[in-house]
TORKOL-4160 file (C-alpha; in steps of 0.2 Angstrom, whole numbers, padded with zeros to 4 digits, m for minus):
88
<pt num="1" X="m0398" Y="0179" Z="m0031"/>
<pt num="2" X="m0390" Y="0192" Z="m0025"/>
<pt num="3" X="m0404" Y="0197" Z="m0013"/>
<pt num="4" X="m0406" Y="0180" Z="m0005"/>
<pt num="5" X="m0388" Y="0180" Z="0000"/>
<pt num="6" X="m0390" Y="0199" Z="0008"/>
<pt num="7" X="m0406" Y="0190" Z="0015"/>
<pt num="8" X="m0395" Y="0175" Z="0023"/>
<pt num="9" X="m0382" Y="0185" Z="0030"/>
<pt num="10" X="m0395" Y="0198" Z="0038"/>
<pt num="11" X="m0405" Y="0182" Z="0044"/>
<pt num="12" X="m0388" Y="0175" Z="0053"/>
<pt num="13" X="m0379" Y="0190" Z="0059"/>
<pt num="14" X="m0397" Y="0193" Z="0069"/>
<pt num="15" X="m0396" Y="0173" Z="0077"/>
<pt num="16" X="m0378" Y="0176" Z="0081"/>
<pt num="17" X="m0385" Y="0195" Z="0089"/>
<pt num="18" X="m0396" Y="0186" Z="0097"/>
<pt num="19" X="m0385" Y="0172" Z="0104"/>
<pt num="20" X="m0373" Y="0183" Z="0111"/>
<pt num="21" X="m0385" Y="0194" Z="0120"/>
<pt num="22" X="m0393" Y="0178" Z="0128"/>
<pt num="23" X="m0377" Y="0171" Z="0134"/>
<pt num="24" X="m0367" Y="0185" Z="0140"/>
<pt num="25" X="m0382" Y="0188" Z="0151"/>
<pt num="26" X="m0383" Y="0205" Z="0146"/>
<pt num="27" X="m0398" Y="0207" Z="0148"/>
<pt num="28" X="m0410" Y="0221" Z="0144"/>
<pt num="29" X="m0401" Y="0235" Z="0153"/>
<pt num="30" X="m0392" Y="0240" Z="0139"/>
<pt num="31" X="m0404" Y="0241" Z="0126"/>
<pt num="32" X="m0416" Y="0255" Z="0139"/>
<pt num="33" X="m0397" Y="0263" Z="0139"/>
<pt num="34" X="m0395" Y="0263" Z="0120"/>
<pt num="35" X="m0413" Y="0270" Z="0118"/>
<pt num="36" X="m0411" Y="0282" Z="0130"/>
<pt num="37" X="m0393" Y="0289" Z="0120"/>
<pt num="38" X="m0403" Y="0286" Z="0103"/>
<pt num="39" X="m0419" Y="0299" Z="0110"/>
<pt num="40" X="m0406" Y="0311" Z="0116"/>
<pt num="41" X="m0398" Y="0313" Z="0099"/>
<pt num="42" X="m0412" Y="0315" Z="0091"/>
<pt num="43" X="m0416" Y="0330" Z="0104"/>
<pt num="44" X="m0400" Y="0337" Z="0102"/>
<pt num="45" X="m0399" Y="0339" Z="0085"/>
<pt num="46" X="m0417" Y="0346" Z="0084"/>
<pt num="47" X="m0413" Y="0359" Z="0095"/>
<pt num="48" X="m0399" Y="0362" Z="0083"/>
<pt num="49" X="m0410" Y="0365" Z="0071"/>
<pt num="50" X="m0423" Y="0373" Z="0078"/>
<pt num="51" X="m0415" Y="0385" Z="0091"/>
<pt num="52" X="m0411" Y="0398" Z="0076"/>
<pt num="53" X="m0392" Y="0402" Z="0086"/>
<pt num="54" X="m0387" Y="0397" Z="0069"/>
<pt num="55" X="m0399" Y="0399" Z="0055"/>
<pt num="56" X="m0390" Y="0393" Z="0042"/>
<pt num="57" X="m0385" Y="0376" Z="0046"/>
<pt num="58" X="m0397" Y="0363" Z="0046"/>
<pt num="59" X="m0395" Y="0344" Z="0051"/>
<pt num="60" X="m0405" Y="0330" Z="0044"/>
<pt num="61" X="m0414" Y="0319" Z="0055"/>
<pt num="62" X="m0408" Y="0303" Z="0048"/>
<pt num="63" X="m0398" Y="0288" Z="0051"/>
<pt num="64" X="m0380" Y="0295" Z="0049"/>
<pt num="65" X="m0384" Y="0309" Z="0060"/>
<pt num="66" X="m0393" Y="0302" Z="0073"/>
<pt num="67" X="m0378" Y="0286" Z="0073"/>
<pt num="68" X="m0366" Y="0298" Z="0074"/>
<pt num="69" X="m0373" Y="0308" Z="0091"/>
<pt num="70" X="m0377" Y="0292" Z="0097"/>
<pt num="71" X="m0362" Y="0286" Z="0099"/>
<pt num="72" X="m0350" Y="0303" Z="0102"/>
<pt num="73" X="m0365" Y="0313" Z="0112"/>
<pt num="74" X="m0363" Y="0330" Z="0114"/>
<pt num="75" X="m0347" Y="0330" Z="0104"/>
<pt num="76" X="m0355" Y="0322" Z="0088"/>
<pt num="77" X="m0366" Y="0337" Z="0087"/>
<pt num="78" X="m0356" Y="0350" Z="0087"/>
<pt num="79" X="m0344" Y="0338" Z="0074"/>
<pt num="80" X="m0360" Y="0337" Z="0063"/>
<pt num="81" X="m0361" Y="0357" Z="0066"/>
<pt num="82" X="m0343" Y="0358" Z="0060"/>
<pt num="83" X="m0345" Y="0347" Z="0044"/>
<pt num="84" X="m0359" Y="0355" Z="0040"/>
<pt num="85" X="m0351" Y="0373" Z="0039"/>
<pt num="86" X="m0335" Y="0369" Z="0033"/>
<pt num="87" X="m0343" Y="0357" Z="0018"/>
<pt num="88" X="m0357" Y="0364" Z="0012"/>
């Protein structure tokens, strides 16, 4: 039961994604944009982690991460480098 409604809601937040795009006229643009950030994250982080400047501190390539640098940039990585140090 409770799966078919996680189902639903996925089902129409993804119409009403859809909708929007379409009549904002937004286009593709922004989706090459956000692909172009998400790529870039993921670089930056494995040169984080395979650079050896700081060889104990490793980032996982995963969806937290990679969301996080998406969105700050350059910035995000170096918060991630921060966490990482001062939490673990």
């Amino acid at each position: 039961m409770l799966r078919t409604i996680a189902i639903g809601v996925l089902f129409l937040s993804a119409i009403i994604l859809i909708l929007i795009v379409f009549r904002k006229k937004l286009g593709w643009g922004w989706l090459s944009l956000f692909g172009t950030h998400l790529i870039l994250a993921a670089l930056g982080i494995y040169l984080v982690n395979f650079s050896g400047l700081i060889t104990e501190v490793y980032l996982p390539l995963n969806p937290a991460t990679i969301g996080a640098v998406t969105v700050l940039g350059l910035p995000g990585v170096i918060m991630l480098l921060g966490l990482k140090i001062t939490l673990y």
